[in-house]
N, C-alpha and C positions, 0 to 999 in steps of 0.2 A: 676376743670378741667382747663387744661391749653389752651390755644388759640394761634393761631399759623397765622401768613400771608401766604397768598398763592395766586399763579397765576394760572388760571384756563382756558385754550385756550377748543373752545367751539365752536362747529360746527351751523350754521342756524338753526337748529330742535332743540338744547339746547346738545347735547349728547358731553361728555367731551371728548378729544381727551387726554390731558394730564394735570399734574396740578406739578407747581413747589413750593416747601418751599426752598426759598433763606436762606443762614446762615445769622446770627443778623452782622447789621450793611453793609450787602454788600449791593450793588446799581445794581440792576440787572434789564434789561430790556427783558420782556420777549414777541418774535413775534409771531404772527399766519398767516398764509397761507390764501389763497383763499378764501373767505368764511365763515370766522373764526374768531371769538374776544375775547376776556381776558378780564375775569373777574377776579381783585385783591378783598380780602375780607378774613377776620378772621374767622376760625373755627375750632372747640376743634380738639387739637391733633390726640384724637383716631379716629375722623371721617374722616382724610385723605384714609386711606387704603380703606375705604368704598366710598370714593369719584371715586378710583382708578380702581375698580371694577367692575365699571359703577350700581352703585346702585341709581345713582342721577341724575338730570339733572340742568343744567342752564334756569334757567326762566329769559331770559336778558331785555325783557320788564319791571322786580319788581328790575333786578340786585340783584337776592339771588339764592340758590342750593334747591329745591323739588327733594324729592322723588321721583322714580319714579314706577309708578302704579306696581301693579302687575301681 
């Protein structure tokens, strides 16, 4: 599986607002709002969509993506 960079802006509670994959080799800075931090980190291509969907959250205390409950 392929791995893929991503920016991950992420509200207080962990709940992803939006998540960017930059083209290779661009230099992209990516802001969050009020409230909000980015988290940069690798993860397999296919589980972007699933990121997107809100199936995840940010645990920014470990700085990694959980699941979330169901």
């Amino acid at each position: 599986m392929a791995t893929v960079r991503v920016s991950i802006v992420h509200d207080d509670t962990g709940r992803i607002v939006s998540v960017s994959r930059p083209a290779e080799n661009a230099n992209v800075i990516v802001l969050s709002g009020d409230g909000q931090s980015v988290l940069e980190t690798e993860v397999d291509e296919e589980s972007v969509n699933d990121l997107v969907a809100g199936k995840h959250l940010v645990d920014a205390g470990n700085k990694k993506i959980v699941e979330k409950a169901p």
